[in-house]
Kinemage of the C-alpha trace (Angstrom):
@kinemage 1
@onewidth
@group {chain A} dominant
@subgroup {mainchain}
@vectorlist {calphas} color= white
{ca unk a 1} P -17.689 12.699 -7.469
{ca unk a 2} L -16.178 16.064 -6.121
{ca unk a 3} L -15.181 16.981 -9.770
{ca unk a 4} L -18.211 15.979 -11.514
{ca unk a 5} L -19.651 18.379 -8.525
{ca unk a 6} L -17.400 21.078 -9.210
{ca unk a 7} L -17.780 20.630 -12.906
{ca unk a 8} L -21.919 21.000 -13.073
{ca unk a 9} L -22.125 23.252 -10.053
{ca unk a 10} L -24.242 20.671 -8.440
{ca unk a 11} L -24.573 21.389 -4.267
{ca unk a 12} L -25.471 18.726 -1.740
{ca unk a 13} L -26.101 19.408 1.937
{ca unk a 14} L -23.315 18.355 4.574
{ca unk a 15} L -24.866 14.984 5.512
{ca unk a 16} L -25.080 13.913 1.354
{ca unk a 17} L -21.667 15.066 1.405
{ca unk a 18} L -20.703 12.573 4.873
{ca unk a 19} L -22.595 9.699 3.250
{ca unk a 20} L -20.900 9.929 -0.056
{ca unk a 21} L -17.779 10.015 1.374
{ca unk a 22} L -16.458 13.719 1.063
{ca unk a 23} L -16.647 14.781 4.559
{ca unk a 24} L -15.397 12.989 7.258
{ca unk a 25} L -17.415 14.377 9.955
{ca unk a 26} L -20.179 16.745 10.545
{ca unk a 27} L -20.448 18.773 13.595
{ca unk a 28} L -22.975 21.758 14.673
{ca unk a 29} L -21.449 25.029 13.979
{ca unk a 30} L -20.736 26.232 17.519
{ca unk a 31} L -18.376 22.832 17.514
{ca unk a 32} L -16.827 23.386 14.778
{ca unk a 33} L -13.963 25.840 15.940
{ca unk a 34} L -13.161 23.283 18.420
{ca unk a 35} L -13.170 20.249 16.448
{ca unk a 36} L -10.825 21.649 13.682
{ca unk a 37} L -8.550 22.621 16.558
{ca unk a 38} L -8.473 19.104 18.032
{ca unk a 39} L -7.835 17.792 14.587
{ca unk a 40} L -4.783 20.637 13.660
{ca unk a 41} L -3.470 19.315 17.471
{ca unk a 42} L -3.318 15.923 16.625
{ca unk a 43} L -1.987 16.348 13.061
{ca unk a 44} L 0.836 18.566 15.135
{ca unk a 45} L 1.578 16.014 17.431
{ca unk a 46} L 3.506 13.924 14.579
{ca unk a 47} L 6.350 13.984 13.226
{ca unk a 48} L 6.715 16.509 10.751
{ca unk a 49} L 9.074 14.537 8.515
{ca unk a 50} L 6.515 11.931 8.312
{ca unk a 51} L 3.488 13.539 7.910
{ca unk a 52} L 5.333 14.888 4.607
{ca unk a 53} L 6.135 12.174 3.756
{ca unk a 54} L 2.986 10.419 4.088
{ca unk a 55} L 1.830 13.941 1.771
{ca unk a 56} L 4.442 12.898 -0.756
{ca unk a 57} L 2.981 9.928 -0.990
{ca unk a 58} L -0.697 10.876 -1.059
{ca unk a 59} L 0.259 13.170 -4.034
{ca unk a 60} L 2.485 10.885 -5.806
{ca unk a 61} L -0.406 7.639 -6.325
{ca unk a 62} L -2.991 10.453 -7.650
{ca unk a 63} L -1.134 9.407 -11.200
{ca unk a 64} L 0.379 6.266 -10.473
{ca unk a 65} L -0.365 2.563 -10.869
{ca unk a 66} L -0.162 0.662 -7.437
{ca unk a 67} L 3.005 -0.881 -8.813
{ca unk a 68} L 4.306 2.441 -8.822
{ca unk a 69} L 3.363 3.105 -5.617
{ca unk a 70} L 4.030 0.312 -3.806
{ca unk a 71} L 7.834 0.904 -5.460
{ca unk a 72} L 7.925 5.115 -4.329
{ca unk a 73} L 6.620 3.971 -0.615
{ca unk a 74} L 9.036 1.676 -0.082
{ca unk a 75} L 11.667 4.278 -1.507
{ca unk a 76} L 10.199 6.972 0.524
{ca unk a 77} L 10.102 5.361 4.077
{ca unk a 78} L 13.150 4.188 3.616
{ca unk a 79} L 14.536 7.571 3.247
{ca unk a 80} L 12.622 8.638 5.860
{ca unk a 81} L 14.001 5.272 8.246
{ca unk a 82} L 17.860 6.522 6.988
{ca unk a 83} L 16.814 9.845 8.624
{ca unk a 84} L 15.309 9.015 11.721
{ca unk a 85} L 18.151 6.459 12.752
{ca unk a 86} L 20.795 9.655 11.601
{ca unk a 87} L 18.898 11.687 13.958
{ca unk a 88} L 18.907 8.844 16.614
{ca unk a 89} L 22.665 8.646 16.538
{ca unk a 90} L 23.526 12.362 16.955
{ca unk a 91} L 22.077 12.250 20.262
C-alpha cells in the first residue's frame, strides 16, 4: 500500500493511515514531541547488539522466502548468543 501511495501521489489523513496499518499510533501534535521521545527511550533501553540484529533481520526477509529466514534467524541469534555468553565470561 505505501508504494502504490508513493507511486500515484495518493494522500490519506493520519487516521486512514492508522487503520490501514501504516502508522502505529496517532497522537495530537502538542504530544507528539513527547511520545517520539518515550519511544527513542525505550528503543535505547535495549541492547544495541540486538536491536541490530533484530534490523538485520527485518532487512534480510524483505527478499527472502520464510525458509530463508527461518535459516538466517537462527544463524543470526546464534551469533548474537556466541557474543553475549563471550561478553558474560570476561567479566
Amino acid at each position: 500500500m505505501a508504494m502504490q501511495m508513493s507511486m500515484t501521489c495518493q494522500f490519506i489523513d493520519a487516521q486512514q493511515a492508522l487503520r490501514i496499518g501504516l502508522l502505529n499510533e496517532v497522537v495530537p501534535p502538542e504530544n507528539l514531541m513527547p511520545r517520539a521521545k518515550e519511544i527513542a527511550s525505550q528503543i535505547c533501553a535495549n541492547n544495541f547488539d540486538m536491536l541490530m540484529t533484530v534490523k538485520r533481520l527485518i532487512e534480510y526477509r524483505r527478499n527472502a522466502t520464510l525458509t530463508e529466514s527461518y535459516k538466517h534467524e537462527g544463524e543470526e541469534f546464534g551469533k548474537f548468543k556466541k557474543k553475549m555468553m563471550s561478553l558474560l565470561k570476561s567479566e
